[in-house]
C-alpha positions in Angstrom: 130.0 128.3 95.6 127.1 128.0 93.2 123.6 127.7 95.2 120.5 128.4 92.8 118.0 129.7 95.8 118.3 132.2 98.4 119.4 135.5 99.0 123.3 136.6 98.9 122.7 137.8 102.6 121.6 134.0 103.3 124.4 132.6 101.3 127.2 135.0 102.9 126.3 133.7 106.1 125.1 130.0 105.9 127.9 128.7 103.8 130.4 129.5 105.6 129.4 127.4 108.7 128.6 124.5 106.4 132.2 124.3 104.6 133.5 124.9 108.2 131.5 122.1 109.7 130.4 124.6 112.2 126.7 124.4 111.3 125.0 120.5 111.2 121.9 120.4 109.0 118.7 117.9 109.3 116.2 117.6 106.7 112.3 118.5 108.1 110.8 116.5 105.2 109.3 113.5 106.0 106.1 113.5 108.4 103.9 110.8 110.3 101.6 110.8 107.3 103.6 112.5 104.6 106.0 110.2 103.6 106.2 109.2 99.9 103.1 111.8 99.1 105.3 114.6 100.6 102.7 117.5 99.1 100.2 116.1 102.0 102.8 117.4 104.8 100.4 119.2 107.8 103.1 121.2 109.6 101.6 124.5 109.4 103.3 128.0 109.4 101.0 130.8 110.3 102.2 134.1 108.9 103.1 137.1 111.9 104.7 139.9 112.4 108.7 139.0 111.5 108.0 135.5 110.5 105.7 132.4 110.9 105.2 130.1 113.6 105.5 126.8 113.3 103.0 123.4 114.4 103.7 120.0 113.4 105.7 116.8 113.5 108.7 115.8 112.0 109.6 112.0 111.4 112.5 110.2 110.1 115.1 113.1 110.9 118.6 111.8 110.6 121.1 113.7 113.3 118.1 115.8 114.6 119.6 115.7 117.8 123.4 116.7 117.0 122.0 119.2 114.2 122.1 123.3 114.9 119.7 123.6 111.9 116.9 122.1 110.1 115.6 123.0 106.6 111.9 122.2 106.8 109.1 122.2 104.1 105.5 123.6 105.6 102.4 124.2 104.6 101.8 128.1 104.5 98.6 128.6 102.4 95.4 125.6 102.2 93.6 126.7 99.6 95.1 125.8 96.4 96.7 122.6 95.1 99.0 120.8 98.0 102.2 121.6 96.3 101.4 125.3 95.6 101.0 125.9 99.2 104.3 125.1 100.7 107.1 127.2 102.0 110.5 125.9 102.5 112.4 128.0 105.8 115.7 127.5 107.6 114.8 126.1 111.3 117.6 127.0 114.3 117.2 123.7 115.9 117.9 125.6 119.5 114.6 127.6 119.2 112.3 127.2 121.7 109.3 124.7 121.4 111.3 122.3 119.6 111.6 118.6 120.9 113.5 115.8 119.7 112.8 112.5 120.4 115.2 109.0 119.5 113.5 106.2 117.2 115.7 103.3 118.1 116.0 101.4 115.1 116.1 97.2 114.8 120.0 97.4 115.3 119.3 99.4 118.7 121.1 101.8 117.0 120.0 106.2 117.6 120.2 108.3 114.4 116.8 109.0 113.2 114.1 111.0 115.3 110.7 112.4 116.1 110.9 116.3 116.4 108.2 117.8 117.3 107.4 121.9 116.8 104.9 123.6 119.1 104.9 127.3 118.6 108.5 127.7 117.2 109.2 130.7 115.3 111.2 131.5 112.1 112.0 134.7 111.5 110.6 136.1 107.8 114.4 136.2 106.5 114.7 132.5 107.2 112.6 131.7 104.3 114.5 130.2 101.3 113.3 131.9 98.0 108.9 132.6 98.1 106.9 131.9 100.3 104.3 129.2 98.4 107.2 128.1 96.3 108.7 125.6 98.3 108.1 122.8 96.1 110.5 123.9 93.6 113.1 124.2 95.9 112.4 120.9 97.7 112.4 119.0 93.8 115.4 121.1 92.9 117.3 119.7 96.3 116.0 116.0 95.9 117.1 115.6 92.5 120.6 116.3 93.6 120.5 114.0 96.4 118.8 111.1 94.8 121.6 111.3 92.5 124.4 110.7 95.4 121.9 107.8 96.4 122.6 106.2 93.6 125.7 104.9 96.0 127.8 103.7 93.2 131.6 104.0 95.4 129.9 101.5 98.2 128.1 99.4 95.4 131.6 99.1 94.0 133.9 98.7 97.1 130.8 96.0 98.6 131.3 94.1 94.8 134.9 93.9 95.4 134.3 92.6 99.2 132.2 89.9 97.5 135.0 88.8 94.8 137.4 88.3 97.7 134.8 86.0 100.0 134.3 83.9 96.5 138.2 83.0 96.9 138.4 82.0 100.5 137.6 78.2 101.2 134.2 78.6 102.9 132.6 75.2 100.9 134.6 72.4 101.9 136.9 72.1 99.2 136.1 74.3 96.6 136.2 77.8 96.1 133.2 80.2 94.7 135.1 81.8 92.6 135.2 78.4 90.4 131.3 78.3 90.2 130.6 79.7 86.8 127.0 80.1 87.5 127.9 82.4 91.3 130.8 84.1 89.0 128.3 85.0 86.2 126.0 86.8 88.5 129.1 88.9 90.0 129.4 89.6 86.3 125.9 90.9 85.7 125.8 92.8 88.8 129.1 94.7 87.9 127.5 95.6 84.4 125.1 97.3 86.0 127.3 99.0 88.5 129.2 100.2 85.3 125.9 101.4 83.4 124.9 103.2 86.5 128.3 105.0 87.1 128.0 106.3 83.1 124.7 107.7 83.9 126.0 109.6 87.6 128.9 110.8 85.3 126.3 111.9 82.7 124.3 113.6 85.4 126.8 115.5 86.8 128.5 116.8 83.8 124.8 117.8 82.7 125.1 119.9 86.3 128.0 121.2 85.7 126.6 122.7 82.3 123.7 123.7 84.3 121.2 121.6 83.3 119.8 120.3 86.8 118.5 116.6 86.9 115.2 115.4 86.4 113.2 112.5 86.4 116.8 111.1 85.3 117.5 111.5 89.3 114.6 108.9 90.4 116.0 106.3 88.1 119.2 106.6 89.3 118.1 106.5 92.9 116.1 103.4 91.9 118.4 101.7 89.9 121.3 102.5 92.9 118.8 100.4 95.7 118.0 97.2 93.1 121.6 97.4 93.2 122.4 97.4 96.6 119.8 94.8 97.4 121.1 92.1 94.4 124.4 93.3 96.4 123.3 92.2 99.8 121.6 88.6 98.3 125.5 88.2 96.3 127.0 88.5 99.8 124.8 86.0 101.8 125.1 83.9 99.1 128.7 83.8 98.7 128.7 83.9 102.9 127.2 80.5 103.2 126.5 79.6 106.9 128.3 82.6 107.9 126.1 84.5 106.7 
């Protein structure tokens, strides 16, 4: 398995339990007041003897409280530019001073959490890479997953679900599908779909050759939720008053 950061000792045993579904990961990203500007994080890791301990608030966590591990971006030195000063470190999620706590979405639906860290420590050989170079690793991960958000599969299998409402009798007697001006914006959509998928397939052959994506990844990511939300308008449209 090719993994760009961390040591073979960390690779030997971490990958493993991931391909074996032993180990469940959360992402310690996302904070109260570090969102979007993810360089202003305050979780703080003060350096001791065999590792750091850890202070701070995690928001947003998907899984949290099914996941054995975290990996979590803090803030290890103050005194330089925000992003120079973060670590990125490999949280067990059964150490002590850890708290997880449910955000119950609009659904009423559990899957996203508060986890709070008081005192929790990592041990030195947890740390992924340098310590003050977390940034590069955290950039380097996101531009691999904001190019699976690009969610072209479920863009495509959601377009298809739409093309099959347009042919059931929901308007009295006609049918959607007959509507030119509905059918042309199915059209449109799925010419973006297509144009998306090329640039994935682009991405990930550029991946493959070892050239990691860039800013390229934020425009798929982008271009992947217009999508999905011209999606969503296409199906309550074509949904009438069942919508």
């Amino acid at each position: 398995v090719l993994i760009k950061y961390g040591t073979q000792k960390q690779k030997d045993f971490y990958i493993p339990k991931i391909l074996s579904n032993k180990h469940w990961w959360c992402q310690g990203y996302s904070e109260p007041g570090a969102g979007s500007d993810l360089a202003s994080l305050t979780t703080r890791a003060e350096k001791v003897v065999g590792g750091y301990i850890i202070n701070g608030t995690k928001t947003w966590t998907t899984m949290a409280h099914y996941a054995d591990m975290m990996f979590i971006l803090v803030k290890t030195n103050s005194q330089c530019k925000p992003q120079e000063g973060i670590s990125f470190l490999l949280l067990d999620m059964k150490s002590k001073g850890i708290s997880v706590k449910p955000i119950i979405t609009l659904d009423k639906s559990h899957y996203i959490n508060m986890v709070y860290l008081e005192d929790v420590f990592i041990p030195q050989e947890n740390l992924i890479y340098e310590e003050n170079k977390g940034w590069t690793v955290a950039k380097y991960l996101l531009g691999h997953e904001r190019t699976n958000n690009a969610q072209v599969s479920s863009s495509k299998r959601a377009l298809n679900k739409i093309k099959k409402i347009a042919k059931e009798q929901i308007f009295g007697d006609s049918f959607l599908c007959k509507d030119q001006r509905f059918m042309d914006k199915v059209a449109r959509c799925e010419a973006r779909i297509l144009a998306l998928e090329f640039n994935l397939l682009k991405a990930i052959s550029n991946d493959s050759k070892g050239i990691s994506p860039g800013a390229e990844a934020n425009m798929l990511k982008i271009r992947g939720s217009e999508i999905q939300q011209e999606i969503t308008e296409l199906v309550l449209e074509a949904s009438g008053y069942y919508a």
